[in-house]
C-alpha positions as CSV (number, residue, x, y, z in Angstrom):
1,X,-18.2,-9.5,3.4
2,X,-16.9,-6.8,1.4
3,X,-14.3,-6.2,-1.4
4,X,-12.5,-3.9,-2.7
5,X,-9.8,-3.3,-6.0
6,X,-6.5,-0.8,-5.0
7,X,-4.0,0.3,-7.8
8,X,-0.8,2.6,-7.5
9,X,1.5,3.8,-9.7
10,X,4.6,6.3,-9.4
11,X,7.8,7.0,-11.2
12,X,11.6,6.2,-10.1
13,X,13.5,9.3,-9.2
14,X,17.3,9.2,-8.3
15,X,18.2,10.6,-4.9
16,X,15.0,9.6,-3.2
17,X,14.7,6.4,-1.0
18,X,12.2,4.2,-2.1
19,X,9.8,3.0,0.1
20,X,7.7,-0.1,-0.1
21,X,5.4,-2.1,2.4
22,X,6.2,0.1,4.6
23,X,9.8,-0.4,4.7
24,X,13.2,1.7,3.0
25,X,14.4,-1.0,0.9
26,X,18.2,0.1,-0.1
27,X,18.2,1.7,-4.2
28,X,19.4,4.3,-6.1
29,X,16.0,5.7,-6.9
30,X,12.7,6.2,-4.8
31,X,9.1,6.5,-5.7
32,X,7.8,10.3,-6.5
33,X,4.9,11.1,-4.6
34,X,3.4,14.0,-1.9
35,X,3.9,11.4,0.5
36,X,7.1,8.7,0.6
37,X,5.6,7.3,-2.4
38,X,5.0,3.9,-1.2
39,X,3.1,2.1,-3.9
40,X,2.2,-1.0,-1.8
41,X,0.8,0.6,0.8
42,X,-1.2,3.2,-1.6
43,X,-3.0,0.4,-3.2
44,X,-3.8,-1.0,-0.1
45,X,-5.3,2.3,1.5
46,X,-7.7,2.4,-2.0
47,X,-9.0,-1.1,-1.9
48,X,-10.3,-0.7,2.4
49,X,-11.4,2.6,1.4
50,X,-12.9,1.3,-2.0
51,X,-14.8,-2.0,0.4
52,X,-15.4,0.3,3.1
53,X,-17.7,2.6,0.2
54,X,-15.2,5.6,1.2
55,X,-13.5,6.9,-2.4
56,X,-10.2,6.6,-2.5
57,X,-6.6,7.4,-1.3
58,X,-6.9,11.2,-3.4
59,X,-10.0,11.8,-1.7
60,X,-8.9,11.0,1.9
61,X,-5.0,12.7,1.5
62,X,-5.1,14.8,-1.6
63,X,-1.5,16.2,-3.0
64,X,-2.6,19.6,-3.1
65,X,-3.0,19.6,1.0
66,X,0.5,20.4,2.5
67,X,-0.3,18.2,5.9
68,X,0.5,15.0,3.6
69,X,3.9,16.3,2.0
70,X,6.5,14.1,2.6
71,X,4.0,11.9,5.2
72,X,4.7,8.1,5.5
73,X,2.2,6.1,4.5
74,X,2.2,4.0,7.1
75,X,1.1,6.7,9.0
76,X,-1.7,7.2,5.7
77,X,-2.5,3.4,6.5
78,X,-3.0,3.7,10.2
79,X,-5.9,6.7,9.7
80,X,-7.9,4.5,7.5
81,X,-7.4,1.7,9.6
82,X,-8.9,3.6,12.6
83,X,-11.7,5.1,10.2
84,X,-12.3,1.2,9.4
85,X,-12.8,0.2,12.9
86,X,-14.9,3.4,13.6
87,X,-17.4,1.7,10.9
88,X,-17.4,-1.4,12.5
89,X,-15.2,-3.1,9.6
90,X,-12.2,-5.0,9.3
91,X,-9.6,-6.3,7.2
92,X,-9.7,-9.8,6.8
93,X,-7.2,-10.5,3.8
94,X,-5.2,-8.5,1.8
95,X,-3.4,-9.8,-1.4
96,X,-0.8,-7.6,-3.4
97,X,0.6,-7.6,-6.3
98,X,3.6,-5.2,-6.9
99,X,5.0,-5.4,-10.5
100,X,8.9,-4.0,-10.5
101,X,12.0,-4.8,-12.8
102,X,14.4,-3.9,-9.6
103,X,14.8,-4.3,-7.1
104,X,14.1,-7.5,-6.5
105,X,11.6,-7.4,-3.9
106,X,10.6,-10.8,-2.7
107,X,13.9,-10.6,0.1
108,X,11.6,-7.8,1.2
109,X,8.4,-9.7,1.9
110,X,8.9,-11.3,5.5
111,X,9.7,-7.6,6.6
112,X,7.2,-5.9,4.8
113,X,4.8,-8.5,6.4
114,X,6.0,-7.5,9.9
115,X,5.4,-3.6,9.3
116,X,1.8,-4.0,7.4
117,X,0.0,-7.2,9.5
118,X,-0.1,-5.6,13.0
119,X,-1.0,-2.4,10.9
120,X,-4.1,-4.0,9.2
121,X,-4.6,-6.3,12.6
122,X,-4.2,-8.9,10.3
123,X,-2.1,-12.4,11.0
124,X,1.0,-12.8,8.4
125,X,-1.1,-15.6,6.5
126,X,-3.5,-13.3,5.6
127,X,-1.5,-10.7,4.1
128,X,-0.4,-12.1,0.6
129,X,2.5,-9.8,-1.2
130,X,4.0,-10.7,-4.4
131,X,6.1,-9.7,-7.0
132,X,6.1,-9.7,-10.9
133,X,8.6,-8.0,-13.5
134,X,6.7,-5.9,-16.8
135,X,9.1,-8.5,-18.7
136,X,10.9,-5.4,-19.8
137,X,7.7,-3.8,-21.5
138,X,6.5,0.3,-20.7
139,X,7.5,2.1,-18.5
140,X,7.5,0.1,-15.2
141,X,9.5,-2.7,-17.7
142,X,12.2,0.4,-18.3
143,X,12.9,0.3,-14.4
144,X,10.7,3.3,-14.6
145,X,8.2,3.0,-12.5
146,X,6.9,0.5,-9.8
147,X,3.0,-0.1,-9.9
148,X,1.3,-2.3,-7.0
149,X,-2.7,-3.9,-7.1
150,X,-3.9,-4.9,-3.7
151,X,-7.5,-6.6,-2.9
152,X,-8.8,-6.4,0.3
153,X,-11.7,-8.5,2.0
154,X,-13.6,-6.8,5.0
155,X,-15.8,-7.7,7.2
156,X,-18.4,-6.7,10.4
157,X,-16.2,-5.9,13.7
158,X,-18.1,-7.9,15.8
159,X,-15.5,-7.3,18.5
160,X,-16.1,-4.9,21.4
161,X,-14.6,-1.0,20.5
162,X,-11.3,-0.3,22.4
C-alpha cells in the first residue's frame, strides 16, 4: 500500500467558469490557473503522483509549457491515471477535502463522483469528497480563493494490462 498527501490552491476571478471535480458548477467567478483551474482534481493528480514516488502536478504539466494552457484537468487526471497503470498501481481510495465560502458545493458531490470514479477506476464508495467553509478567515474565507486536500491510497495492479 501506498499513500500519498495532494494540496491546491487558486484564486477566484470574475468571468471565468469555475471548475471543480471535474464538473462547471454555475458562479460568477472561476478558478485562475494554466489549465481550467480545477482545484479538486489538482490535489488529486499530486497525492497519485506523490504515492506513485512521481513529484508532483508542476513537474508532470508545468505552467510555463503552452500544451497545458487552458487544458481540462480531467484530461490532466486521465494521463496520470494511465502513467499509474503503466507502474502497475492503482487507486484504491481517494478522500477530499475542498474548503470554499461559495458556492455551496455539497449539491455538487453526486456529480462530481460520476465524472472522477470511472476516471480513477474507482467505485463511488471509495471516492470521499467533502466540503468545509474558512469560517470567513484569509483569503479562501473572503470568497477569495477555493483550496482542496486529497489523500490517495494505491496499491499493486495485480490485474492483467489491457
Amino acid at each position: 500500500m501506498r499513500i500519498g498527501l495532494g494540496y491546491d490552491l487558486h484564486r477566484l476571478s470574475a468571468g471565468r467558469p469555475l471548475y471543480l471535480g471535474g464538473i462547471r458548477i454555475p458562479c460568477g467567478k472561476g478558478l485562475c490557473g494554466h489549465s481550467d483551474g480545477d482545484a479538486i482534481i489538482h490535489a488529486i493528480i499530486d497525492a497519485l503522483l506523490g504515492a506513485a514516488g512521481e513529484g508532483d502536478i508542476g513537474r508532470l504539466f508545468p505552467d510555463t509549457d503552452p500544451a497545458w494552457k487552458g487544458i481540462r484537468s480531467t484530461a490532466l487526471l486521465s494521463d496520470v491515471v494511465s502513467r499509474l497503470r503503466k507502474k502497475r498501481l492503482r487507486a484504491d481510495h481517494i478522500d477530499v477535502v475542498v474548503i470554499a465560502e461559495s458556492p455551496r458545493l455539497g449539491p455538487h458531490f453526486e456529480a462530481m463522483k460520476a465524472v472522477l470514479a470511472p476516471l480513477l477506476g474507482l467505485p463511488l464508495d471509495r471516492l470521499g469528497l467533502k466540503a468545509k467553509t474558512n469560517e470567513g478567515l484569509g483569503d479562501i474565507g473572503r470568497g477569495q480563493a477555493i483550496a482542496a486536500w486529497a489523500v490517495a491510497v494505491l496499491r499493486p495492479d495485480s490485474r492483467r494490462k489491457r
